[in-house]
C-alpha positions as CSV (number, residue, x, y, z in Angstrom):
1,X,32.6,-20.1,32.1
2,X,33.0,-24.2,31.6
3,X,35.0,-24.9,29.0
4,X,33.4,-27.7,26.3
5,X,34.5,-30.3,24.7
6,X,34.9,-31.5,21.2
7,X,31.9,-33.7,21.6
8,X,29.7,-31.8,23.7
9,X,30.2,-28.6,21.4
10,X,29.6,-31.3,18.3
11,X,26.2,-32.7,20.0
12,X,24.7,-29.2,20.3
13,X,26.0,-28.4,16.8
14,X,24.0,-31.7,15.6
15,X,20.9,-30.8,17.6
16,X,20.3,-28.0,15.0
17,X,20.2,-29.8,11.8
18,X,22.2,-32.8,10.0
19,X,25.6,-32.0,8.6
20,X,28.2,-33.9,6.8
21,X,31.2,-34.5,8.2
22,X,33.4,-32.3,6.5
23,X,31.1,-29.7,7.7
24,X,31.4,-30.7,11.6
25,X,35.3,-31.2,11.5
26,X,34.8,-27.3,10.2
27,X,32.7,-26.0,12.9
28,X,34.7,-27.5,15.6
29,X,37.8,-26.2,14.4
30,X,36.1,-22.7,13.9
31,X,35.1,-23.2,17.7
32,X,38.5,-23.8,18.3
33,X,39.2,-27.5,18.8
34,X,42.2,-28.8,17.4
35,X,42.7,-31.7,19.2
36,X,39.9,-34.6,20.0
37,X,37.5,-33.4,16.5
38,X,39.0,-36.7,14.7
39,X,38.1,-38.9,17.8
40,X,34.7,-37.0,17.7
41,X,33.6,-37.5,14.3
42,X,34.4,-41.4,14.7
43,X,32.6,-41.8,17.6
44,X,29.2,-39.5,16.7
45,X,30.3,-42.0,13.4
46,X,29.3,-44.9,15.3
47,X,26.8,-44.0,17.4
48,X,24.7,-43.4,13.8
49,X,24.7,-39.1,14.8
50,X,26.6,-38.1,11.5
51,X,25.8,-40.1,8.4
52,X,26.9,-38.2,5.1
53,X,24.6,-40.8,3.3
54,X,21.6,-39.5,4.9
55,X,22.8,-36.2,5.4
56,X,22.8,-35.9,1.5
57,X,19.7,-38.2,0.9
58,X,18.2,-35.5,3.6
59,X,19.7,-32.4,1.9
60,X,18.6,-33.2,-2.0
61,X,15.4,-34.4,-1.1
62,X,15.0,-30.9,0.9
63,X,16.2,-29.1,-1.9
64,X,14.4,-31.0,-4.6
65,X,10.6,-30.3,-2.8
66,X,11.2,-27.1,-2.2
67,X,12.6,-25.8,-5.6
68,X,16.0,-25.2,-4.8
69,X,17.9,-27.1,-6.8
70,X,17.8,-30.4,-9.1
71,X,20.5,-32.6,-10.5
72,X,24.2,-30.8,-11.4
73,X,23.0,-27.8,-8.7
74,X,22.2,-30.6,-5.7
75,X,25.7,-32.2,-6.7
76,X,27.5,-29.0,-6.3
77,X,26.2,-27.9,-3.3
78,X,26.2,-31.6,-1.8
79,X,30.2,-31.5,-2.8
80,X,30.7,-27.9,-1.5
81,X,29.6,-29.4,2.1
82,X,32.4,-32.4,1.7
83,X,30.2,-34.9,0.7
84,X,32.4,-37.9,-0.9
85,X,31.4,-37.7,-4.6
86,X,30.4,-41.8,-4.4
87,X,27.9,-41.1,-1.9
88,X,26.7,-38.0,-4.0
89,X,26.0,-40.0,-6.9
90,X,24.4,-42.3,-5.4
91,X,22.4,-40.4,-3.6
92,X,21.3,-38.3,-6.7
93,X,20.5,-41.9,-8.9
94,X,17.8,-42.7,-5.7
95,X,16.5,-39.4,-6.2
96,X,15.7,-39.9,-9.6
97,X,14.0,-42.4,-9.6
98,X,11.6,-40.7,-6.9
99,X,11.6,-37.4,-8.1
100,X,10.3,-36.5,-12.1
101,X,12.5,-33.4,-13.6
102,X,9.6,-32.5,-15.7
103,X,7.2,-31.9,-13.0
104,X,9.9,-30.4,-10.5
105,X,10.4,-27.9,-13.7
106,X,6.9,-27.1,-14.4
107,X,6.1,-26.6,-10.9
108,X,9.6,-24.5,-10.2
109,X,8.0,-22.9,-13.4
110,X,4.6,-21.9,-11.9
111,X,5.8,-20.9,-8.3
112,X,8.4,-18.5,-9.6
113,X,7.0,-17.3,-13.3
114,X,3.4,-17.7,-12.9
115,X,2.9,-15.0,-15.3
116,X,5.2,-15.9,-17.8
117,X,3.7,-17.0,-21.7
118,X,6.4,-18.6,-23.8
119,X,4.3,-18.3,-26.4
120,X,3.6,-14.0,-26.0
121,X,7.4,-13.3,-24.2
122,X,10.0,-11.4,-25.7
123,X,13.3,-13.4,-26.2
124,X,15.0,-11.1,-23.5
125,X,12.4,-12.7,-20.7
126,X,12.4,-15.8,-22.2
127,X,16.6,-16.2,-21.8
128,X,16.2,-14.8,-18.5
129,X,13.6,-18.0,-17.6
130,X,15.7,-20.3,-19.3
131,X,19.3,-19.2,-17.3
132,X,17.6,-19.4,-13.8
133,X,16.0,-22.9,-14.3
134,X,19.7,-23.9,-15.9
135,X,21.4,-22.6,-13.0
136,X,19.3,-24.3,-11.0
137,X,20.7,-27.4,-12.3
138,X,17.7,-28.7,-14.8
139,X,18.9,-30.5,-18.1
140,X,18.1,-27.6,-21.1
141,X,16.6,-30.7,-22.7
142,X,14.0,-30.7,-19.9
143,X,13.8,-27.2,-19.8
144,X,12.9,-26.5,-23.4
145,X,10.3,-29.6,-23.2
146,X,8.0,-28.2,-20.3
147,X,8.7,-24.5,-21.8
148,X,7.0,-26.4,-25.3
149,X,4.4,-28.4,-22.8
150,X,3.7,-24.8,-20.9
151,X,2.8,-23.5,-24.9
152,X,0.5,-26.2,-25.6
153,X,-1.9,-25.4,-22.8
């Protein structure tokens, strides 16, 4: 069996999705590189194949269209993956100005309680709808707004 190298294992790694660089210097080391990953990550640096910038822009913007997260949830996950908190915030202030919490809520609302009346559910349900869009990283002032829209209709 050929033994790889830092780069070749970090180009087949890459092939497979975007990652941040924290992230790559992990896998290799998993893989059991110790020595070349630093010389790796600058290179795959300049060649423009890891960019934590558009690995988080790429990320949130995944996350944010398909209902997995928003704001302070994006942010954690985006720092759990090594993603410099500069880039993060950054990253997130773009976002916002693409992406409307309100409507992100009501649809996240829809898809996942289709069913559920604010105006006819017991408090019990109604907490439970209120701590999953929270831990999903929505602002409780946006989350008690479209829960008041959803009551109008």
């Amino acid at each position: 069996m050929a033994t790889s190298t830092p780069m070749e294992s970090a180009l087949r790694v890459l092939t497979l999705r975007d990652h941040s660089e924290a992230e790559l210097r992990r896998k290799l080391k998993e893989k059991g590189f110790s020595e070349g990953v630093e010389e790796t990550v600058v290179r795959l640096k300049e060649l423009g194949y890891l960019d934590d910038a558009r690995f988080a822009r790429s990320y949130a913007t995944s996350a944010l269209r398909n209902g997995r997260g928003y704001g302070s949830r994006i942010k954690q996950e985006l720092a759990r993956r090594g993603v410099a908190e500069a880039i993060i915030r950054e990253t997130l202030a773009e976002l916002d100005q693409e992406f409307d919490e309100g409507e992100l809520l009501r649809e996240t609302i829809e898809r996942r309680f289709a069913s559920f009346d604010v105006k006819s559910a017991p408090d019990k349900e109604k907490r439970k709808v209120v701590g999953y869009l929270s831990r999903k990283g929505f602002s409780l002032r946006a989350i008690f707004a479209a829960l008041n829209y959803q009551s109008i209709d």
